[in-house]
C-alpha positions as CSV (number, residue, x, y, z in Angstrom):
1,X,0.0,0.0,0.0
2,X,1.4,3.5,-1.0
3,X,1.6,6.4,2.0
4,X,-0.9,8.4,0.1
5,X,-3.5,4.8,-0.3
6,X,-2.8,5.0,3.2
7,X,-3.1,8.3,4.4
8,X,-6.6,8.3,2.6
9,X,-8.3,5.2,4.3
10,X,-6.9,6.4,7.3
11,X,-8.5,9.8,6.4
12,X,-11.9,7.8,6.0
13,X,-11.7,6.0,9.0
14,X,-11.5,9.3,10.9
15,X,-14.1,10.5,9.0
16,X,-16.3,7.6,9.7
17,X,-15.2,8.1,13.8
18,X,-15.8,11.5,13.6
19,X,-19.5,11.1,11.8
20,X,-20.2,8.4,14.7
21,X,-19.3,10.6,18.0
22,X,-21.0,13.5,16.3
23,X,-23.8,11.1,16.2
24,X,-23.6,10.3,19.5
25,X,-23.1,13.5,20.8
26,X,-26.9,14.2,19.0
27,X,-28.7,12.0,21.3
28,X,-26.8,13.4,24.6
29,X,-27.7,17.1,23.5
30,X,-30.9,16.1,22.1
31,X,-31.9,14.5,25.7
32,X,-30.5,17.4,27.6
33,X,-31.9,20.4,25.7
34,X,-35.5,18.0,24.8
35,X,-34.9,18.7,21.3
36,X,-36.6,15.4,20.2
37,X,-35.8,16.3,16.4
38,X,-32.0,16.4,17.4
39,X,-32.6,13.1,19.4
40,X,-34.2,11.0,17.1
41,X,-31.1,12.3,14.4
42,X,-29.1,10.1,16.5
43,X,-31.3,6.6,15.5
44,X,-32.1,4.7,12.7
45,X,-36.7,4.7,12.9
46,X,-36.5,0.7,13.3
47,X,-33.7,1.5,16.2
48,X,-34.0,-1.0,19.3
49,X,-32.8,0.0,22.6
50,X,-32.6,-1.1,26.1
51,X,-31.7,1.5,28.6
52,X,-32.9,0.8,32.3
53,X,-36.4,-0.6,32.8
54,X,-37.1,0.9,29.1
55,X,-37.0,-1.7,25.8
56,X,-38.3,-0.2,22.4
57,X,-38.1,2.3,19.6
58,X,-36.6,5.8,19.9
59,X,-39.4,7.6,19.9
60,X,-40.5,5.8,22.8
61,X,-37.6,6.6,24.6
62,X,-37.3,10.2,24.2
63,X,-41.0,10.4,25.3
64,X,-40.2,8.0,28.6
65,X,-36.7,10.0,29.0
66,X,-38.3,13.1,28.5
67,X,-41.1,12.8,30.8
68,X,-38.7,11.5,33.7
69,X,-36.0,14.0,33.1
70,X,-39.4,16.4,33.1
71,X,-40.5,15.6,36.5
72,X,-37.3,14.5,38.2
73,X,-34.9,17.2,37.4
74,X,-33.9,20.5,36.5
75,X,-31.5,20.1,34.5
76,X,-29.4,17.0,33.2
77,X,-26.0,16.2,31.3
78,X,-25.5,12.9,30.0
79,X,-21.5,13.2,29.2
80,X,-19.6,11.3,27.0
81,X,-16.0,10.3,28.3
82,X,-13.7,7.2,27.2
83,X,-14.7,6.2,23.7
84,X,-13.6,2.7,21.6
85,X,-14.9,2.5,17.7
86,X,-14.6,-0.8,15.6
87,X,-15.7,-0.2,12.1
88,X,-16.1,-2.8,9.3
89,X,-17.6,-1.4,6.5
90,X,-20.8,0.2,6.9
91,X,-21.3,-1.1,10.9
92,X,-19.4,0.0,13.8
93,X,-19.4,-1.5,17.4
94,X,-19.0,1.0,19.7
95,X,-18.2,1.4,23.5
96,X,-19.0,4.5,25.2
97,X,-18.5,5.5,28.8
98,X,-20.8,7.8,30.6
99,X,-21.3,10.2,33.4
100,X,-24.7,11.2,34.2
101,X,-25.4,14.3,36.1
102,X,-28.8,15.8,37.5
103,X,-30.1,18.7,39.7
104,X,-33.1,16.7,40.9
105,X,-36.1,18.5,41.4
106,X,-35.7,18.6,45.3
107,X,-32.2,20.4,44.5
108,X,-30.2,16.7,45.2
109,X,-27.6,16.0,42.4
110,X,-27.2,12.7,41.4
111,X,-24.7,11.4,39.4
112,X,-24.7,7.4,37.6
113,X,-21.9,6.1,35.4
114,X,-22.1,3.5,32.5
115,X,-21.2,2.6,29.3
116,X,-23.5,2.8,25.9
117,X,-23.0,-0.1,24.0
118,X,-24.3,0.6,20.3
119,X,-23.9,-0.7,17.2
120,X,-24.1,1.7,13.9
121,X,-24.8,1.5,10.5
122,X,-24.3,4.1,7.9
123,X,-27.2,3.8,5.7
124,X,-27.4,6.6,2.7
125,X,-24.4,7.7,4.0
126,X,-25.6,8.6,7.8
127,X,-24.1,7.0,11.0
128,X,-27.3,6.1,12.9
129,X,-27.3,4.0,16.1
130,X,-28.9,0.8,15.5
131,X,-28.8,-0.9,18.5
132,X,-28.2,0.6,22.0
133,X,-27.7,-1.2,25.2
134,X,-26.9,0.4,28.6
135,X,-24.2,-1.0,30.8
136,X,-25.1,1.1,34.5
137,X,-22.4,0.4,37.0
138,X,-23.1,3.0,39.5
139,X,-24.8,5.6,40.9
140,X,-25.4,8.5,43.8
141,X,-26.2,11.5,45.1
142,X,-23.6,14.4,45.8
143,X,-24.0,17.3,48.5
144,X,-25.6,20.0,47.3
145,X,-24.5,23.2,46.9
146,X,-25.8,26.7,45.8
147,X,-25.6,27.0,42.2
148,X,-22.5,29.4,41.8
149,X,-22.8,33.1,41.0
150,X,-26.8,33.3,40.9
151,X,-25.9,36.6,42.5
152,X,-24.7,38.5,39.6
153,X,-27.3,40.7,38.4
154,X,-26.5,40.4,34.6
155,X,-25.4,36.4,34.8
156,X,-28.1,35.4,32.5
157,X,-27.4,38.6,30.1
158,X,-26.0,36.0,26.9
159,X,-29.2,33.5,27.9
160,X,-30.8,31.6,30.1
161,X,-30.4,27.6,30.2
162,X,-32.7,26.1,29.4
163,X,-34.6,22.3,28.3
164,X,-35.7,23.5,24.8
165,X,-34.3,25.3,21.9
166,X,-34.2,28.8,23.9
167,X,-31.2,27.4,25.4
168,X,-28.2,30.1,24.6
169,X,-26.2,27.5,22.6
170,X,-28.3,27.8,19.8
171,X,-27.7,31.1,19.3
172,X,-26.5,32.4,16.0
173,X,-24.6,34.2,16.0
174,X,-23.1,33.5,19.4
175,X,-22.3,37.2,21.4
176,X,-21.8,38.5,24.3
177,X,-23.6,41.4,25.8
178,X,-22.3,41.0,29.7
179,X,-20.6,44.3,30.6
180,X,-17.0,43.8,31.1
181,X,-15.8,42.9,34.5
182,X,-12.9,41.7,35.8
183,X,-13.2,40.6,39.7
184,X,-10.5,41.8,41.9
């Protein structure tokens, strides 16, 4: 194989990776911000999944999710950490470790830890998961603490956060209009 016949499929292959955590990163915002469009980007339509006490489609789970994340908490972050890939052709197996954080509706935080265990196809080109299983290995609650500089009077000047599509980080263009400040 030449360098440049090598440099290409290696150029695919991080093409293909990069297409599959961008996928993946779709359902974690989708979830957090209940954008159920950007959610269901993340899954093929005939998509199973087992996560929890939950077994079906994907738009059965963003309604379950939704609806528990709704009435349980505030606000949520399902980060993605540690990430393995193993693509042959158009499927990839992937293994992808989780934190879970929540500020629970009775202002506890709890945090649970995993791994999603997907596999992908691309189909007409898009990296889709096909198949998700959960892996939950632990979970708790941590102290709770006052959310940090809810004081300043122009904190939420850029945006407020929030569950939907008014969220600030879908702004275009992003700007800010805090006055500057520098604490001393």
């Amino acid at each position: 194989m030449s360098i440049v016949t090598d440099q290409q499929a290696r150029l695919a292959l991080l093409l293909d990776r990069q297409d599959i955590i961008d996928c993946l990163t779709r359902f974690s915002r989708g979830m957090d911000r209940f954008d159920r469009a950007l959610f269901l980007s993340a899954f093929h339509a005939d998509a199973e999944i087992a996560a929890g006490d939950f077994v079906g489609g994907p738009g059965e789970l963003y309604d379950w999710a939704s609806a528990m994340h709704e009435a349980g908490q505030y606000a949520t972050h399902h980060n993605l950490l540690n990430h393995t890939c193993d693509i042959d052709g158009d499927t990839a197996h992937t293994e992808t470790y989780y934190l879970f954080a929540a500020r629970n509706r009775d202002d506890s935080n709890w945090l649970a830890g995993g791994r999603y265990l997907d596999r992908l196809e691309r189909r007409a080109g898009q990296w889709r998961i096909a198949l998700r299983t959960n892996a939950i290995e632990w979970s708790g609650l941590a102290p709770t603490m006052p959310i940090p500089f809810a004081d300043i009077p122009d904190i939420h000047a850029n945006g407020v956060p929030s569950r939907s599509p008014a969220d600030p980080s879908y702004t275009r263009p992003l700007r800010n209009v805090r006055r500057r400040n520098i604490p001393g």
